[in-house]
N, CA, C and O of each residue as an XYZ file, in Angstrom:
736
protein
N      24.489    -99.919   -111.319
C      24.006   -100.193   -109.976
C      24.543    -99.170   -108.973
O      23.857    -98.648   -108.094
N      25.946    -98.918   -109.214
C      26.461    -98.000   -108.141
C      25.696    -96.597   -108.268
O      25.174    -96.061   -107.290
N      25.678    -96.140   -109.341
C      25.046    -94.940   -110.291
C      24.061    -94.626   -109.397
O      23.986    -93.675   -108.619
N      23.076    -95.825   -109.663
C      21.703    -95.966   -109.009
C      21.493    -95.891   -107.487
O      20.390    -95.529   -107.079
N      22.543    -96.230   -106.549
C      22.423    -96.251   -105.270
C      23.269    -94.584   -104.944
O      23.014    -93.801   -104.029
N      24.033    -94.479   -105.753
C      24.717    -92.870   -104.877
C      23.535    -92.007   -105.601
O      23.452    -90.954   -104.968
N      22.554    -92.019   -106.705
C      21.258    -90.995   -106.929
C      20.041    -91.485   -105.501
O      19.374    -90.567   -105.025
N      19.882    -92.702   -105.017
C      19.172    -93.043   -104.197
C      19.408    -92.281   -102.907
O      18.541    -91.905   -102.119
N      21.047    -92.070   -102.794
C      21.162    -91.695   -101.439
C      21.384    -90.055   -101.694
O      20.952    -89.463   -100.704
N      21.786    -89.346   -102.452
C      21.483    -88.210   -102.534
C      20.300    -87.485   -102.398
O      20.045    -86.607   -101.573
N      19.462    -88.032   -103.469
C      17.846    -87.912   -103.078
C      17.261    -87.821   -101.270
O      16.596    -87.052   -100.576
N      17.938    -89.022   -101.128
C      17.340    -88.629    -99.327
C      18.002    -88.233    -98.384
O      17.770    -88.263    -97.175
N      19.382    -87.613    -99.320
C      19.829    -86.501    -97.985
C      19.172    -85.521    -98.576
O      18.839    -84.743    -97.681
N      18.764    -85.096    -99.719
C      17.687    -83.629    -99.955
C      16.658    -83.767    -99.035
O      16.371    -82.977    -98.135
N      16.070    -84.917    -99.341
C      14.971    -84.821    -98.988
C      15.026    -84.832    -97.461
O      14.307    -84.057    -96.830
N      15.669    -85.493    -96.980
C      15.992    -84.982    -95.254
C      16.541    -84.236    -94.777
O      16.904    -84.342    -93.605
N      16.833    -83.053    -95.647
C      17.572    -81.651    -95.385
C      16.315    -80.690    -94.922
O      15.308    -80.463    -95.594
N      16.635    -80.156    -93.546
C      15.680    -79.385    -92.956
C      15.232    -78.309    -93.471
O      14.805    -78.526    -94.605
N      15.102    -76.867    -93.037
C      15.204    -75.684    -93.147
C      15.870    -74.785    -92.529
O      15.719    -74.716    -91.309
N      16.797    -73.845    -93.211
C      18.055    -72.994    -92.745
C      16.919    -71.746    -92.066
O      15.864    -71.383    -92.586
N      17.323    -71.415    -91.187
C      16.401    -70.034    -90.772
C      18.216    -69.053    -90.096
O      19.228    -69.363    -89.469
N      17.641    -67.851    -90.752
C      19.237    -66.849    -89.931
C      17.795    -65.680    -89.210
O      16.912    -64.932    -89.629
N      18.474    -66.304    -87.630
C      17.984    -65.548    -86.837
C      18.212    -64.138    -86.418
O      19.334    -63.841    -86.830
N      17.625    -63.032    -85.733
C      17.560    -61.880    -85.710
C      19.307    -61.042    -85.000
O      19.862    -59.953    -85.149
N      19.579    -62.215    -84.296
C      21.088    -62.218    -83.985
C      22.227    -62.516    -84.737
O      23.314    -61.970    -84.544
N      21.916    -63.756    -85.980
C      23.139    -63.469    -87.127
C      23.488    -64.831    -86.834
O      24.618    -65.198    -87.156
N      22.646    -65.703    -86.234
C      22.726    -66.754    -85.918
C      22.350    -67.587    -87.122
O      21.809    -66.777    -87.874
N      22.346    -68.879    -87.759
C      21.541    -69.397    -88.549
C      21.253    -71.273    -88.109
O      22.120    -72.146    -88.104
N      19.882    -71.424    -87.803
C      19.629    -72.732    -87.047
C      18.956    -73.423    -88.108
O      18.131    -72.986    -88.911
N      19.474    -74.657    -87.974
C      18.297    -75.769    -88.910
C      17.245    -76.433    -88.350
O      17.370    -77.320    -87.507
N      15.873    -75.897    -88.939
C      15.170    -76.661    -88.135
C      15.061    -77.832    -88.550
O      14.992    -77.773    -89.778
N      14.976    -79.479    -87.996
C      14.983    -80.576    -88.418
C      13.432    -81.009    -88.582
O      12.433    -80.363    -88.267
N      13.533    -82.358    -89.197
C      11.813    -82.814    -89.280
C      11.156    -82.956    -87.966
O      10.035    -82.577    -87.627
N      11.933    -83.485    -87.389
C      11.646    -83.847    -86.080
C      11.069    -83.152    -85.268
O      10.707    -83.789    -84.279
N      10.726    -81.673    -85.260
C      10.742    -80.478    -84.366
C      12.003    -80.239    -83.619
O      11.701    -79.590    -82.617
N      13.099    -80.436    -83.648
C      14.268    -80.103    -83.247
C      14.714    -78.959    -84.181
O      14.235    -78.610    -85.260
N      15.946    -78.376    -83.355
C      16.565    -77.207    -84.162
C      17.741    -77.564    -83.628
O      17.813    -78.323    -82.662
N      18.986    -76.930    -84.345
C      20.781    -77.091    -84.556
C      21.442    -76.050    -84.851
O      21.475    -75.801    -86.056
N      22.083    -75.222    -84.049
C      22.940    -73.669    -84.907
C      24.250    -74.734    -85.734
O      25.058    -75.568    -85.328
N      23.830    -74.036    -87.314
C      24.895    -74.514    -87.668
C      25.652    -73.090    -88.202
O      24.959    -72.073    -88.215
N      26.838    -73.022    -88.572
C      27.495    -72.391    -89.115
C      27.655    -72.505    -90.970
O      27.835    -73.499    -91.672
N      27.526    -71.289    -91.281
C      27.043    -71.075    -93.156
C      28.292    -70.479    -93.569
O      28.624    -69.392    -93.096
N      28.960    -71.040    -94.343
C      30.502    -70.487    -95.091
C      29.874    -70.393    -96.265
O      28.770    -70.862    -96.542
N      30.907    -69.511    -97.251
C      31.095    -69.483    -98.875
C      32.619    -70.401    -98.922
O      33.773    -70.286    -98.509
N      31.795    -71.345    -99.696
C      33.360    -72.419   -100.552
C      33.639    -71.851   -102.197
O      33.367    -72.695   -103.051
N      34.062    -70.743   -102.623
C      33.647    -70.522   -104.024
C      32.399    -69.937   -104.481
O      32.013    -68.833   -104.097
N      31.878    -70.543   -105.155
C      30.153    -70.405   -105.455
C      28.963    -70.952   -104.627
O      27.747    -70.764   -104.609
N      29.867    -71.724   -103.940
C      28.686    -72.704   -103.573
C      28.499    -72.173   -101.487
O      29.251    -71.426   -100.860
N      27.678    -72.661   -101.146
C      27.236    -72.031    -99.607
C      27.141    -73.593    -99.059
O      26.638    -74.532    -99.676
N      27.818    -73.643    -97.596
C      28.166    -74.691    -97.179
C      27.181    -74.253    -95.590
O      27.121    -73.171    -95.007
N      26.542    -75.520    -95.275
C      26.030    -75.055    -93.739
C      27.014    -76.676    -92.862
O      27.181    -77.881    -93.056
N      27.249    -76.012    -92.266
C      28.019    -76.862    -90.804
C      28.163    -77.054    -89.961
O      28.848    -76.362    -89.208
N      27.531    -78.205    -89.628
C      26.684    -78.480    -88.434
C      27.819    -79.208    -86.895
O      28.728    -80.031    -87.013
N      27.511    -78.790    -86.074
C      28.277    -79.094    -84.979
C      29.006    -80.619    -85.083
O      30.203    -80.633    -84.800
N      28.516    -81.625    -85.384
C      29.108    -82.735    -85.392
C      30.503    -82.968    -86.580
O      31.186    -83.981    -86.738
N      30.579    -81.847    -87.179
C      31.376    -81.813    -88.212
C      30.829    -82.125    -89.615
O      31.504    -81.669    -90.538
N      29.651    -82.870    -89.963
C      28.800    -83.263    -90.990
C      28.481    -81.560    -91.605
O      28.351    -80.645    -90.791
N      28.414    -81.390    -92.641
C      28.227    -80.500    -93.659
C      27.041    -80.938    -94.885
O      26.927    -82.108    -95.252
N      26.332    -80.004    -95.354
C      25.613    -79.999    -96.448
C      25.903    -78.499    -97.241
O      26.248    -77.411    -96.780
N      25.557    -79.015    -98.871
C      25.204    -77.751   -100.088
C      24.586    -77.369    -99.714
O      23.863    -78.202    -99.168
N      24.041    -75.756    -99.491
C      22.491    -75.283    -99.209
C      22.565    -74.296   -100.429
O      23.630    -73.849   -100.855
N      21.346    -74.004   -100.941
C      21.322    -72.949   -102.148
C      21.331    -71.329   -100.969
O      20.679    -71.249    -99.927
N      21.992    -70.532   -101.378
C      22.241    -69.402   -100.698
C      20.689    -68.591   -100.254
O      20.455    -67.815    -99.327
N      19.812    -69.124   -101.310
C      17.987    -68.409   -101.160
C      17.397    -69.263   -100.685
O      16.177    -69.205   -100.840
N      18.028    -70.573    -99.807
C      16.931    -70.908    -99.302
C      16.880    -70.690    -98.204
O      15.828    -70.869    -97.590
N      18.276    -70.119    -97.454
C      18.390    -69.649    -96.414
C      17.587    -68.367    -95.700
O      17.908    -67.183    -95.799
N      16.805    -68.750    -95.183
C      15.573    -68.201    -94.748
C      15.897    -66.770    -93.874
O      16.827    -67.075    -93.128
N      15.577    -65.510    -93.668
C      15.686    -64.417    -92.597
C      14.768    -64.597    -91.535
O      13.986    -65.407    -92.032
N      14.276    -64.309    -90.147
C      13.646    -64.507    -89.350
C      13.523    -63.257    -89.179
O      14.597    -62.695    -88.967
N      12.463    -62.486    -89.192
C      11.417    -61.625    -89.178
C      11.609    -61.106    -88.023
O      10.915    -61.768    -87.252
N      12.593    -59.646    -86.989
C      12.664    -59.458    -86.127
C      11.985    -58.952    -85.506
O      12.288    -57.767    -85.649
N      10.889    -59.038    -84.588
C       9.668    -59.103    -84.365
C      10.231    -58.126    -82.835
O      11.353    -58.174    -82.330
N       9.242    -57.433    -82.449
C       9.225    -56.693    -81.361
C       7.645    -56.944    -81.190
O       6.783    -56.465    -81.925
N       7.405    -57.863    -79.981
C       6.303    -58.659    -79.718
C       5.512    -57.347    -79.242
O       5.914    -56.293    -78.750
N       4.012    -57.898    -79.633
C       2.868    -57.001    -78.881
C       2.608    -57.197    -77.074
O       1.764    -56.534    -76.471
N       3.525    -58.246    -76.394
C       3.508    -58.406    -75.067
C       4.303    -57.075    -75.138
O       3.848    -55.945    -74.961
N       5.433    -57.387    -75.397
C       6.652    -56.309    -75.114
C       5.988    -54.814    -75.304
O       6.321    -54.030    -74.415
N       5.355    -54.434    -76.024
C       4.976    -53.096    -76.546
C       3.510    -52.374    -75.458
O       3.337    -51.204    -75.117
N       2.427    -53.946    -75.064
C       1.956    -53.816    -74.618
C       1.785    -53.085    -72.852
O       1.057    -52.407    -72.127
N       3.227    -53.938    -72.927
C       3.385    -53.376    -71.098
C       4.792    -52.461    -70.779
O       5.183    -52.111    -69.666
N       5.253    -52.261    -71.733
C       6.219    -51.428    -71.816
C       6.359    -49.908    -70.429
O       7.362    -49.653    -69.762
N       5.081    -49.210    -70.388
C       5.090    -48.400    -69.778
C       3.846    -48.921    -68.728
O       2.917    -48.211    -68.342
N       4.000    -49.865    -68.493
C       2.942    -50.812    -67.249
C       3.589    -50.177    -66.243
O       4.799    -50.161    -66.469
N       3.139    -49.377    -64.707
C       3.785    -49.295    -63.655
C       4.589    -50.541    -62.678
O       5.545    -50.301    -61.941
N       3.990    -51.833    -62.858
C       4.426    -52.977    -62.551
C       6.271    -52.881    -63.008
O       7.291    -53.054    -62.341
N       6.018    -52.511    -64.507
C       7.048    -53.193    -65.193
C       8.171    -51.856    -64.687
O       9.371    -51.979    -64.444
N       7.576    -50.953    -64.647
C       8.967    -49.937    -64.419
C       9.173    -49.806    -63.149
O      10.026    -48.982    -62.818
N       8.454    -50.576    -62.080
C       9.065    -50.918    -60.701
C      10.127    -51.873    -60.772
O      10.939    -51.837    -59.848
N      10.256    -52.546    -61.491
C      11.659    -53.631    -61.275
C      12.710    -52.777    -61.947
O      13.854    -53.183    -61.746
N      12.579    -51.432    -62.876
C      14.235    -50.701    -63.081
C      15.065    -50.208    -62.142
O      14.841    -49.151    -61.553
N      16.338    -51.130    -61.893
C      16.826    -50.733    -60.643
C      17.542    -52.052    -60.548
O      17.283    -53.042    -61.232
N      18.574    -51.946    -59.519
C      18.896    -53.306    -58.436
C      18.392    -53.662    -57.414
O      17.867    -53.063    -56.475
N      18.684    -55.265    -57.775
C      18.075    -56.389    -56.669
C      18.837    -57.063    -56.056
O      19.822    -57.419    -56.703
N      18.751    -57.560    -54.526
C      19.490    -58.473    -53.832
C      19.016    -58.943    -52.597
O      18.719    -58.323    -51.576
N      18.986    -60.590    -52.957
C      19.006    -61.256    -51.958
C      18.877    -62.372    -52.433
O      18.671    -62.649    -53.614
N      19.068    -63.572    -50.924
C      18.903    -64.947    -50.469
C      19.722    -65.170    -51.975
O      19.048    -65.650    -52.886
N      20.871    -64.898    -52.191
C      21.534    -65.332    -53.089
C      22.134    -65.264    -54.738
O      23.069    -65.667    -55.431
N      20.790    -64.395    -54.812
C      20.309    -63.981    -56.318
C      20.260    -62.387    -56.101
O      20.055    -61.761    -55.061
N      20.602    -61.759    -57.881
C      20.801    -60.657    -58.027
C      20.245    -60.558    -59.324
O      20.207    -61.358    -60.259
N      19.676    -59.007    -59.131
C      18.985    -59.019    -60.749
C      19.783    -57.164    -60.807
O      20.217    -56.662    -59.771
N      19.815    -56.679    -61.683
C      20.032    -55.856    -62.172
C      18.749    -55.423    -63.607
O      18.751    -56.215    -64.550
N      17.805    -54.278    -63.677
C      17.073    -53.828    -64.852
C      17.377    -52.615    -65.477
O      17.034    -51.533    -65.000
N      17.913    -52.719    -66.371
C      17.989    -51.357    -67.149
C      16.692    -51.136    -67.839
O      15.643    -51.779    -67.879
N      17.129    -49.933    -68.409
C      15.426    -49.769    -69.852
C      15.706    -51.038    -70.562
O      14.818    -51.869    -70.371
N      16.928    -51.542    -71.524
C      17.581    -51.957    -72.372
C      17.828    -53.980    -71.887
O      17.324    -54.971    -72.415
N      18.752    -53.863    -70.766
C      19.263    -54.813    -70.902
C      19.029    -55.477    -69.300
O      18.569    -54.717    -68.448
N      19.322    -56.757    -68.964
C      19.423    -56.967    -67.741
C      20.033    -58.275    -67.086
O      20.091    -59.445    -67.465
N      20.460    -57.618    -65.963
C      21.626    -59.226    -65.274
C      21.113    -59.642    -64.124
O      20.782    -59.031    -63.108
N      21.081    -61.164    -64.525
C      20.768    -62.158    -63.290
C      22.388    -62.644    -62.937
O      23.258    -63.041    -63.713
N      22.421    -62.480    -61.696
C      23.476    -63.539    -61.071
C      22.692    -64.866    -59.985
O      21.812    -64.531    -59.193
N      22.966    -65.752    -60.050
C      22.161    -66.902    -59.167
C      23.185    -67.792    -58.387
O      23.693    -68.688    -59.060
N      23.454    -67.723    -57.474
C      24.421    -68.589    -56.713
C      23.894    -69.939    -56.760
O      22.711    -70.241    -56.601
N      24.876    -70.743    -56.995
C      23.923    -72.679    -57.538
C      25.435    -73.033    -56.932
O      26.421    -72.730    -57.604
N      25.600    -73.769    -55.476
C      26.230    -74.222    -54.872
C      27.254    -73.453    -54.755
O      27.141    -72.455    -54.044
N      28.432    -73.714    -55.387
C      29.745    -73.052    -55.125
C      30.222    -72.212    -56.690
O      31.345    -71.905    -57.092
N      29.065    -72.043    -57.229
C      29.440    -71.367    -58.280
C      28.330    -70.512    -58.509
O      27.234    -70.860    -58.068
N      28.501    -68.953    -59.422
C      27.875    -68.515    -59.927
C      27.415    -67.874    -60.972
O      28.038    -66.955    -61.503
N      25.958    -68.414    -61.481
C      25.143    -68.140    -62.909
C      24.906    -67.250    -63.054
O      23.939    -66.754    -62.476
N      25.812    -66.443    -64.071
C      25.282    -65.359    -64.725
C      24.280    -64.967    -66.331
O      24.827    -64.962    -67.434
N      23.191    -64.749    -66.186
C      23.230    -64.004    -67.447
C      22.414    -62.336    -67.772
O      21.572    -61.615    -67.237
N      23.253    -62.340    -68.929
C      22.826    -60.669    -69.119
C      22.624    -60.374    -70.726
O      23.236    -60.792    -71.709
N      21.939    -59.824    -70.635
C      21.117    -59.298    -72.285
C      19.703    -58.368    -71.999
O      19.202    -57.818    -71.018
N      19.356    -58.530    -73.486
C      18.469    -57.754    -73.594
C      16.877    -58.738    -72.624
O      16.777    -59.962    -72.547
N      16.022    -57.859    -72.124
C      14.694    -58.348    -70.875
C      13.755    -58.067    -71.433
O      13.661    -56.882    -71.752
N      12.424    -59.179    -71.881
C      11.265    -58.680    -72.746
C      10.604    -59.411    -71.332
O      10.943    -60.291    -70.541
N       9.116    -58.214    -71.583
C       7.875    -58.334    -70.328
C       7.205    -59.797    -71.214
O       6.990    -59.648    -72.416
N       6.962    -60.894    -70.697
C       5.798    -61.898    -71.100
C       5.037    -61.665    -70.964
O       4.227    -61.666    -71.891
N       4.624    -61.206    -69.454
C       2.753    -61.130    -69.009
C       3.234    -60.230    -67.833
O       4.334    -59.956    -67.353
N       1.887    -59.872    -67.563
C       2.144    -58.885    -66.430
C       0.109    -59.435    -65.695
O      -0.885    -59.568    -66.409
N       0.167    -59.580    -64.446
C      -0.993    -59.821    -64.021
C      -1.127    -58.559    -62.406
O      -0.741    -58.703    -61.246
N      -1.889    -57.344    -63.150
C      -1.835    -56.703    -62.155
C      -2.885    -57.319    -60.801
O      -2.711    -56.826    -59.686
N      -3.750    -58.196    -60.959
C      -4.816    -58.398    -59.516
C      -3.618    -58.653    -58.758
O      -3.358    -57.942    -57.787
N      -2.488    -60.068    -59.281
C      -1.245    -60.947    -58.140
C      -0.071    -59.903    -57.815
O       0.642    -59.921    -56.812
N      -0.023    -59.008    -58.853
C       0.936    -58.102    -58.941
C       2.162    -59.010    -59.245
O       3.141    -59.359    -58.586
N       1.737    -59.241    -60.447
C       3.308    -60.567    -60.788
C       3.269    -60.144    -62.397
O       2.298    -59.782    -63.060
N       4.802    -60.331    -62.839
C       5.350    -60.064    -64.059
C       6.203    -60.842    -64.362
O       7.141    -60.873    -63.566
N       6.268    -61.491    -65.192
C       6.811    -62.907    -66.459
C       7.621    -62.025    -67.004
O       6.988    -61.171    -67.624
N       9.166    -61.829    -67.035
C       9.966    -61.780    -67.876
C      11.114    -62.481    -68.239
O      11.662    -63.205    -67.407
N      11.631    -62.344    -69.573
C      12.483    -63.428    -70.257
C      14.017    -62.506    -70.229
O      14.009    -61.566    -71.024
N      14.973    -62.628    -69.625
C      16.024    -62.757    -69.364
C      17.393    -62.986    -70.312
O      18.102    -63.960    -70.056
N      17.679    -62.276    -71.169
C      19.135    -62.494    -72.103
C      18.722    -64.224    -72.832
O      19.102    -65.378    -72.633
N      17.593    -63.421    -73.872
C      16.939    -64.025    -74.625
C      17.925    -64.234    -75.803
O      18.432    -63.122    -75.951
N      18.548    -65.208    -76.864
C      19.365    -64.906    -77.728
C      18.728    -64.328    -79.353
O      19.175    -63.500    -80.147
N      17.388    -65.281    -79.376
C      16.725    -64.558    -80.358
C      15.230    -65.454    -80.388
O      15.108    -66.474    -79.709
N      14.164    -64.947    -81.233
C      12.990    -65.202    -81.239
C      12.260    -65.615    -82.794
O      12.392    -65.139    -83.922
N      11.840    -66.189    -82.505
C      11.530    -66.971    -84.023
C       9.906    -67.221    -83.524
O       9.404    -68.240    -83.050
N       9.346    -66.021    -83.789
C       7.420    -66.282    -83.348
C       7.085    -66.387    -82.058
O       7.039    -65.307    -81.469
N       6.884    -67.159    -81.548
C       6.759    -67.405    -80.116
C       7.806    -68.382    -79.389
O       8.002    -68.551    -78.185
N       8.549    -69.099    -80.753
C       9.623    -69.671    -79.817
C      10.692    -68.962    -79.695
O      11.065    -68.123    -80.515
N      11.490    -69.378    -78.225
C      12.463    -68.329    -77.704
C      13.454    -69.426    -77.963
O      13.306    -70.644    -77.863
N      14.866    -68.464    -78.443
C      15.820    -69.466    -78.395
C      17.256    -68.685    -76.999
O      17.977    -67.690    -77.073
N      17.112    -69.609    -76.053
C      18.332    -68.803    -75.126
C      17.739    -68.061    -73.801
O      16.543    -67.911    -73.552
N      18.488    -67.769    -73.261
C      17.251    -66.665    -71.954
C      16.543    -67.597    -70.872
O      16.109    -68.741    -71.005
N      16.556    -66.995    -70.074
C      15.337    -67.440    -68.592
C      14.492    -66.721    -68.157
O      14.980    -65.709    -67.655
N      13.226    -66.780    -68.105
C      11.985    -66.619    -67.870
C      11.861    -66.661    -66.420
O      11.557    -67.756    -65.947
N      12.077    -65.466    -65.440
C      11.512    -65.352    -64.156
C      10.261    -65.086    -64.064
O       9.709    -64.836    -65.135
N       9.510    -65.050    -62.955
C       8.414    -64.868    -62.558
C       8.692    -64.009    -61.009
O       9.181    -64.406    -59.951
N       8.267    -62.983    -61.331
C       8.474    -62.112    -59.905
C       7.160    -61.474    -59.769
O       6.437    -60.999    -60.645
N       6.907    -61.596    -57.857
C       5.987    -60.854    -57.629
C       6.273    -59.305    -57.047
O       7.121    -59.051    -56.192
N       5.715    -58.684    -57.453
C       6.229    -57.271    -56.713
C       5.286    -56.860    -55.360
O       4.177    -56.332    -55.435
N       5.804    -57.130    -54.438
C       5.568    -56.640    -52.785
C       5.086    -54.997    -52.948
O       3.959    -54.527    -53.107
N       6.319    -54.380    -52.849
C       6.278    -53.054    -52.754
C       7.502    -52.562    -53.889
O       8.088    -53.134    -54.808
N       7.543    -51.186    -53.295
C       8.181    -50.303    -54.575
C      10.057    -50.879    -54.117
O      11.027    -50.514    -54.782
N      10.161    -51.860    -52.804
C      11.856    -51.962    -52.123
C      11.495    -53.647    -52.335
O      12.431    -54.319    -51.902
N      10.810    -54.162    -52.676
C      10.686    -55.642    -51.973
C       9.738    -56.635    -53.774
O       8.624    -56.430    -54.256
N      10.669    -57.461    -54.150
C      10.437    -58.220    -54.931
C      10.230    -59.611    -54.449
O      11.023    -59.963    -53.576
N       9.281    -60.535    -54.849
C       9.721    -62.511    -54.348
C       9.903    -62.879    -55.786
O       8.982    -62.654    -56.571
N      11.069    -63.451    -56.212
C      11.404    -64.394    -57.439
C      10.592    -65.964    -56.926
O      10.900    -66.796    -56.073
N       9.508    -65.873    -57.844
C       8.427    -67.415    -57.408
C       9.048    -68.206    -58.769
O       8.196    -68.877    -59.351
N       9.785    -68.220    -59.093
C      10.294    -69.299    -60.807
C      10.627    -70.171    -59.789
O       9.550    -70.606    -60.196
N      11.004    -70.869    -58.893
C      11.093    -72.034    -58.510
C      10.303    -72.326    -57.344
O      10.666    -73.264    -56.635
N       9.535    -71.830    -57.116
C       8.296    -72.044    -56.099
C       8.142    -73.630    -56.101
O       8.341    -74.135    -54.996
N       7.833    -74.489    -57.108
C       7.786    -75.837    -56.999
C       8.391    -76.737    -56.557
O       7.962    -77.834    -56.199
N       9.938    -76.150    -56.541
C      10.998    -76.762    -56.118
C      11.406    -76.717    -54.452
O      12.300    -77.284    -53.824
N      10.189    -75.654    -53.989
C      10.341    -75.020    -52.815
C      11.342    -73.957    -52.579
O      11.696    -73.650    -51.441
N      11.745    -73.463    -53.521
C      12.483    -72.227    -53.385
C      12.248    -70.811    -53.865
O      12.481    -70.481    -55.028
N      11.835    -70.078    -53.051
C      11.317    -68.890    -52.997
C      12.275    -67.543    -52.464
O      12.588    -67.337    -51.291
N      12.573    -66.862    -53.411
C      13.596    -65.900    -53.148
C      13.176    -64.408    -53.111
O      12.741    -63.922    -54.155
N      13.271    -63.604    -51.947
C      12.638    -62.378    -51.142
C      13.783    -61.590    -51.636
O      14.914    -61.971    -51.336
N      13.605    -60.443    -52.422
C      14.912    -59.455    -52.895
C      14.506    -58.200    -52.285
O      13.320    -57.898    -52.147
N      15.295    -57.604    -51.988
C      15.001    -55.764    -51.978
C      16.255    -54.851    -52.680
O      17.454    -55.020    -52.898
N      15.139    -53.668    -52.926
C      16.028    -52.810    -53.533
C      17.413    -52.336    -53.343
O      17.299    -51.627    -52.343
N      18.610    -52.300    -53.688
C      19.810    -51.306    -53.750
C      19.551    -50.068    -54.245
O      18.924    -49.605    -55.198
N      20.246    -49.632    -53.280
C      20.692    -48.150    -53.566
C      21.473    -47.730    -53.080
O      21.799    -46.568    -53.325
């Protein structure tokens, strides 16, 4: 009987064992049934490959089933790469609180949120670019990309005024609308 109930319950932790994916950063996330995902951490115990998941709970994983994620350099990104839109925001930004910084490569938001301030910085992929509004969708110290889902990063929406004058509209709904101009 006991036999029979610890094969019962093994069986459906296999069978409720997600899929390991190691992302383009060296990351490795489980995706669950649920549509959820979990970074867990993947050790060698000996022979065997251990994944370990934040709550302290652990599973066996076979070392091949651990999946690579396909580092993809999107056709948005490639598409607008040399867009004049897009190479007007290389440079610094400042105002009403917020700061952007664009390299070719990489780029930093600072955001003042009460008495503290949000930074992030990484690598900046173009989403969309709509030249009639003169507005450009980009994603912000993205950590990595798995198809179209993004894992990490913030997604501004800026309109470009002129070649000195940006409006950050990502919180337009909230009623907050932020007017930047160039440094130099």
């Amino acid at each position: 009987m006991k036999k029979a109930l610890f094969t019962a319950i093994v069986a459906g932790i296999f069978l409720y064992a997600g899929e390991y994916i190691t992302l383009d950063n060296g990351k490795v996330i489980l995706l669950k049934p649920d549509g959820t995902w979990q970074e867990v951490k993947v050790v060698k115990k000996g022979a065997d490959t251990i994944a370990i998941k934040p709550d302290g709970t652990w599973e066996r994983v076979e070392a091949k089933k651990i999946e690579a994620a396909n580092k993809l350099e999107t056709a948005v990104d490639k598409k607008y790469k040399d867009d004049p839109l897009v190479k007007t925001l290389i440079g610094r930004w400042r105002g009403d609180g917020i700061y952007y910084q664009f390299d070719y490569d990489n780029a930093i938001l600072r955001k003042k949120e009460g008495h503290t301030t949000r930074t992030i910085t990484g690598k900046w992929i173009v989403e969309k670019v709509d030249e009639k509004s003169r507005r450009v969708v980009v994603n912000i110290g993205e950590g990595a990309r798995l198809g179209f889902v993004t894992f990490g990063g913030d997604i501004r929406k800026l309109r470009i005024v002129d070649e000195n004058t940006i409006v950050d509209e990502t919180e337009k709904i909230d009623g907050k609308v932020y007017t930047l101009h160039r440094v130099r």
